[in-house]
C-alpha positions as CSV (number, residue, x, y, z in Angstrom):
1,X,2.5,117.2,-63.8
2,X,2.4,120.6,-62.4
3,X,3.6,123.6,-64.6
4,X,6.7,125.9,-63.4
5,X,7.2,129.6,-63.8
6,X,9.8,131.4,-63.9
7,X,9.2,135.1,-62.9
8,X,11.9,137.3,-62.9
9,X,12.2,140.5,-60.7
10,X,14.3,143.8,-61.6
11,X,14.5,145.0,-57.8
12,X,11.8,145.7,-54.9
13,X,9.9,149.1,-55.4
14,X,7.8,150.8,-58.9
15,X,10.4,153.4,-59.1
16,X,13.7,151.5,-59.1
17,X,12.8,148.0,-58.7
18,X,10.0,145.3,-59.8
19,X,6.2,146.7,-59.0
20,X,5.7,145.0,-55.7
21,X,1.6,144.5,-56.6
22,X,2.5,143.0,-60.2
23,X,5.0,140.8,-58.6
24,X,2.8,139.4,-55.9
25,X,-0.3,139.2,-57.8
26,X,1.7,137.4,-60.4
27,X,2.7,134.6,-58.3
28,X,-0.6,134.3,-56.6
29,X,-2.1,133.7,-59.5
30,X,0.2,131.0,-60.7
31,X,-0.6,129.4,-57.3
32,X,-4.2,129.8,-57.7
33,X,-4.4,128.2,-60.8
34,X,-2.3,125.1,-59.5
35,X,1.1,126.4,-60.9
36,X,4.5,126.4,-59.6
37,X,7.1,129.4,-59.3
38,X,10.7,130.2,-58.8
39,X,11.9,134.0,-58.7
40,X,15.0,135.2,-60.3
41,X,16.8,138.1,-60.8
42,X,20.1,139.4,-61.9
43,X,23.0,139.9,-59.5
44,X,24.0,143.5,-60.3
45,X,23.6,147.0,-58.8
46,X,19.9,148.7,-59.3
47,X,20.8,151.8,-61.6
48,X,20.0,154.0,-58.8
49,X,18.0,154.2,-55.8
50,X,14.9,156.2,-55.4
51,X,13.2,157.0,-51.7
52,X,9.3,156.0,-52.8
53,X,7.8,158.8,-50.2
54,X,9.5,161.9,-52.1
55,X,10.5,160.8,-55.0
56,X,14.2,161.5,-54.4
57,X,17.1,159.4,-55.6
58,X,19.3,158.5,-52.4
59,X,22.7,158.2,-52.1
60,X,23.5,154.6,-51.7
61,X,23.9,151.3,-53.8
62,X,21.8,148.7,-53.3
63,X,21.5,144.6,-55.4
64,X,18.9,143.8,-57.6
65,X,18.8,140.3,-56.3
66,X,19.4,141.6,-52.8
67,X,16.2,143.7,-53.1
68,X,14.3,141.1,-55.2
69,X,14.8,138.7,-52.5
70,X,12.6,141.1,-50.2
71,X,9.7,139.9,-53.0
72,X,10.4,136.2,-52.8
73,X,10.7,135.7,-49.2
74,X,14.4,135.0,-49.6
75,X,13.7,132.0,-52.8
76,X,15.5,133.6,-55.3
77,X,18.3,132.5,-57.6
78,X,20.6,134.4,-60.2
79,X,19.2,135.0,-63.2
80,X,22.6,133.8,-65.1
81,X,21.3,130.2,-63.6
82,X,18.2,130.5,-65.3
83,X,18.1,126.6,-67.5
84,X,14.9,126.7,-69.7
85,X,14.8,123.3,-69.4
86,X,13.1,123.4,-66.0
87,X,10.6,126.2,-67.4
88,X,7.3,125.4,-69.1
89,X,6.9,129.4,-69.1
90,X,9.3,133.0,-68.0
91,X,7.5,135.8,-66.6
92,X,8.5,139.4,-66.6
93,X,6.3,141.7,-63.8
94,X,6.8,145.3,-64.3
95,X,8.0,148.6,-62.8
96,X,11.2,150.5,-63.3
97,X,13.8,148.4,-62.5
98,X,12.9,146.8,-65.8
99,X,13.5,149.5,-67.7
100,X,16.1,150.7,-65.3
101,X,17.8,147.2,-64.4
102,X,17.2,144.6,-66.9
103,X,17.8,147.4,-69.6
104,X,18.3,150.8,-70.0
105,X,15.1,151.7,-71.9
106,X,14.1,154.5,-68.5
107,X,17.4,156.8,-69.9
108,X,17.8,155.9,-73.6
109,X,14.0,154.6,-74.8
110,X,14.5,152.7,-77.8
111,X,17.8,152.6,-78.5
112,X,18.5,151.0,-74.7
113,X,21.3,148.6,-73.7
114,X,20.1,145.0,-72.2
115,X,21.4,142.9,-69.0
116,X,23.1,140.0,-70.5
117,X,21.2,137.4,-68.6
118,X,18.1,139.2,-69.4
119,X,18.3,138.6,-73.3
120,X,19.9,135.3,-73.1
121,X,17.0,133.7,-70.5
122,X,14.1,135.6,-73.5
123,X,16.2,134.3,-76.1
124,X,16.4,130.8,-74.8
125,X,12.6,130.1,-73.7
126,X,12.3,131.8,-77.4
127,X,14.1,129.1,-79.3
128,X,12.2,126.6,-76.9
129,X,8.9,127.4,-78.1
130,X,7.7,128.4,-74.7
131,X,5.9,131.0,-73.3
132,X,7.0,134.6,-72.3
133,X,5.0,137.1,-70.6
134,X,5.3,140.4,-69.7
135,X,3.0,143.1,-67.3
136,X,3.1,146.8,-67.5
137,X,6.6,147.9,-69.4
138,X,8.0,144.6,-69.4
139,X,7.0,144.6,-73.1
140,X,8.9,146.6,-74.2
141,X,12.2,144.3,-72.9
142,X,11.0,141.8,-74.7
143,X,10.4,143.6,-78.1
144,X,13.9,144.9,-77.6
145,X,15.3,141.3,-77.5
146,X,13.2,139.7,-79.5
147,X,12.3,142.8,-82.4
148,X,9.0,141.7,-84.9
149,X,6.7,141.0,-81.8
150,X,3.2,142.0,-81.3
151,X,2.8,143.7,-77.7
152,X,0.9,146.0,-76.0
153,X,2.0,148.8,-72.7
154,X,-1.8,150.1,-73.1
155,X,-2.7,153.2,-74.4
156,X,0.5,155.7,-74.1
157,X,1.8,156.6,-77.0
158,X,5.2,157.8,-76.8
159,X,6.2,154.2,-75.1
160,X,3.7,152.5,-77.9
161,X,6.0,154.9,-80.6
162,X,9.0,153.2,-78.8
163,X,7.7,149.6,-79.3
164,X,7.1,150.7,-82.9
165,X,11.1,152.2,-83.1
166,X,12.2,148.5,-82.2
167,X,10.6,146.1,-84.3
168,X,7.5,145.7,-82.8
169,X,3.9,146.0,-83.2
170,X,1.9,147.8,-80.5
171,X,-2.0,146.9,-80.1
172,X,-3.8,149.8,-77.6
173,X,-5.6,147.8,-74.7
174,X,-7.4,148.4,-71.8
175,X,-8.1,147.2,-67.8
176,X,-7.1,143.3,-67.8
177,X,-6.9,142.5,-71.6
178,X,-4.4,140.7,-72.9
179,X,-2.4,140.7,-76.3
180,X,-1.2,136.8,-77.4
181,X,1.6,137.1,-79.9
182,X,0.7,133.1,-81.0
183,X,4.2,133.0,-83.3
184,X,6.3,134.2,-80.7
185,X,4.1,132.8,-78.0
186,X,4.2,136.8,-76.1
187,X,1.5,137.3,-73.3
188,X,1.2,140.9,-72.5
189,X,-1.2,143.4,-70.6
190,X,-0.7,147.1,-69.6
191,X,-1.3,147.0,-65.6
192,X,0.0,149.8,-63.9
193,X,0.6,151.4,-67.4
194,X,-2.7,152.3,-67.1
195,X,-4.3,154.2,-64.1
196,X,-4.8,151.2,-62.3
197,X,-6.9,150.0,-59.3
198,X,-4.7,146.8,-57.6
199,X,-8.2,145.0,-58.6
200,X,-7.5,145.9,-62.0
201,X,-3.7,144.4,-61.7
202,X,-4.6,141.1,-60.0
203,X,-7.6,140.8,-63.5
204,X,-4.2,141.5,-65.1
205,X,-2.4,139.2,-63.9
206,X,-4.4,136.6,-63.7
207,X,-6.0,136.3,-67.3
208,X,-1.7,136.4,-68.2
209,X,-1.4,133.3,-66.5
210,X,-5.0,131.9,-67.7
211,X,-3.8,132.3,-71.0
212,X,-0.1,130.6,-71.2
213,X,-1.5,128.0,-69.2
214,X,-4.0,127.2,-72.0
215,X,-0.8,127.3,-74.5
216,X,0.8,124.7,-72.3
């Protein structure tokens, strides 16, 4: 039977939303390697709204899921209807709507405040015994949630201090390697943490998805 993701998306955009090159690498490499997928995201406002040619925050409200949607060619569901039951693993891309949308680790760093449906659909596939991975800052989501996990963001140190502030352990990592927390059954690689060539995201990404498929 074929395996299912779920891959959860915190908006469309790096600077408010999910990293459009983690997202879509992501799911093509759960295709490639004969997976399935199914794209969630939370039905809230985005914190704020950024314009990606300036850098500017704009004056308008826009929906996570809305914006997610853009991502997922319209196949996208709430996040509060995530069931882990029809999950073999969850995957988090990254990019600052997750530390803007799914928590609020962008303004408050490790003392940060997380979306509801966020911590329950980590907590849940954590009690199952299945896998959760995260790209670029979704770790530091998960160590929030989840506390004594093993992680890494890359190389910076101030996020890797964070990590640290929350319960977890941060490993410094490099282009496409991977850190497998085997208790907690975390995946995690820096991607766009790092300087990053969208080569270098799609090794990422793929060797993420190599890896919890050989924990299924």
């Amino acid at each position: 039977m074929e395996k299912k993701f779920a891959v959860v998306l915190a908006g469309c955009g790096v600077f408010d939303g999910a990293e459009i090159h983690e997202a879509t690498l992501t799911m093509l490499a759960i295709n490639r390697q004969g997976a399935l997928y199914q794209c969630f995201a939370p039905d809230v406002n985005q914190a704020h709204v950024v314009n990606h040619i300036t850098g500017e925050e704009m004056p308008e409200t826009r929906n996570v899921m809305v914006e997610s949607a853009r991502i997922a060619r319209g196949n996208i569901r709430p996040l509060s209807e995530f069931d882990p039951a029809g999950f073999d693993a969850i995957v988090f891309p990254g990019g600052f709507g997750v530390a803007k949308n799914l928590c609020s680790f962008a303004f408050d760093g490790a003392d940060c405040q997380v979306n509801d449906d966020a911590r329950k659909a980590v907590k849940a596939m954590h009690q199952a015994g299945k896998p959760i991975a995260a790209l670029c800052i979704s770790p530091v989501l998960i160590t929030k949630i989840l506390g004594d996990v093993e992680v890494t963001i890359g190389s910076d140190a101030g996020t890797a201090g964070a990590v640290e502030k929350m319960g977890g352990k941060h490993a410094v990592t490099s282009h496409g390697e991977v850190i497998v927390d085997r208790k907690n059954k975390v995946v995690t690689t820096p991607c766009y943490m790092l300087d990053a060539s969208i080569g270098q995201i799609a090794d990422g990404a793929e060797n993420v998805i190599k890896t919890i498929l050989a924990m299924l």
